[in-house]
C-alpha positions as CSV (number, residue, x, y, z in Angstrom):
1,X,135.6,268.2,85.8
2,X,133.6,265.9,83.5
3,X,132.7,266.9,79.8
4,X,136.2,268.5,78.6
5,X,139.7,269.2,79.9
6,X,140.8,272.7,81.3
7,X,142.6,274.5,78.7
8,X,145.2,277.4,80.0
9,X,144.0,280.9,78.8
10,X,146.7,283.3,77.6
11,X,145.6,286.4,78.8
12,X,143.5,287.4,75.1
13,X,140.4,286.3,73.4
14,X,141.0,283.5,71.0
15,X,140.2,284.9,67.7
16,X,139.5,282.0,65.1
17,X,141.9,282.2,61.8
18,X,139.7,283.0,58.6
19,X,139.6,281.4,55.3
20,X,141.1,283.9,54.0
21,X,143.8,284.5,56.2
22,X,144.4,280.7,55.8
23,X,144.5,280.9,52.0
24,X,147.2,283.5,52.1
25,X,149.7,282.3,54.6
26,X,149.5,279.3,52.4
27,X,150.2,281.5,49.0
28,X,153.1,283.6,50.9
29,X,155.0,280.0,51.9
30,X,154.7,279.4,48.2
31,X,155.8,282.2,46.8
32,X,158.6,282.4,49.5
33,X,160.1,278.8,48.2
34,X,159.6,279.9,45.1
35,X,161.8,283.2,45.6
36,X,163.9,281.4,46.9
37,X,164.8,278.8,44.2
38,X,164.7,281.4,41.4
39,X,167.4,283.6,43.3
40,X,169.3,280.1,44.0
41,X,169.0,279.7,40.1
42,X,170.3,283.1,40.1
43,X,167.5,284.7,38.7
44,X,167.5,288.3,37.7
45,X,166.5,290.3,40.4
46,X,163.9,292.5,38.6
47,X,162.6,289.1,37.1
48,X,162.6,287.7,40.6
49,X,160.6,291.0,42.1
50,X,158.4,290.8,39.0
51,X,157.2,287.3,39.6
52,X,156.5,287.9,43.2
53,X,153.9,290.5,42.6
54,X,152.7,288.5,40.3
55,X,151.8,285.7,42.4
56,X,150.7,288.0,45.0
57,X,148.1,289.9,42.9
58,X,146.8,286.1,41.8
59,X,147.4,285.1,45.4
60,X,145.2,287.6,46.9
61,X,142.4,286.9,43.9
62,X,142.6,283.5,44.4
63,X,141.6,284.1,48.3
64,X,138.6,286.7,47.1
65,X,137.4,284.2,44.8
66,X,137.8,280.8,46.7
67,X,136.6,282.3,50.5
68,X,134.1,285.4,49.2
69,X,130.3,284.4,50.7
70,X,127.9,283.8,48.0
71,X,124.9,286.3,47.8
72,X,121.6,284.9,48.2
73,X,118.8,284.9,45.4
74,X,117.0,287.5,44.9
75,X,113.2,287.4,46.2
């Protein structure tokens, strides 16, 4: 076998992770250790649940805003 190494195959197609998908993992570790310090702080709860949708709505437009594809110029 010259040019490349065998690579096992698990039985499914590999599917290539997105930007996007990326982007969010990223912003859900965040707001996870965040979470998780404010309740450590003892943090109200409806505080804590507050902030967490916070960061979620700005996580997910974040991820629109930094991965969307640019249109191209008009003719």
């Amino acid at each position: 076998m010259r040019g490349g190494a065998l690579r096992p195959t698990l039985g499914y197609a590999e599917v290539p992770m997105s930007s996007f998908a990326i982007y969010l993992i990223g912003m859900l570790l965040v707001i996870g250790g965040l979470a998780y310090v404010a309740w450590m702080l003892h943090a109200p709860t409806h505080w804590l649940i507050a902030g967490v949708v916070v960061m979620l709505g700005l996580g997910v437009l974040g991820a629109v805003k930094s991965t969307r594809r640019r249109d191209p110029p008009g003719p």
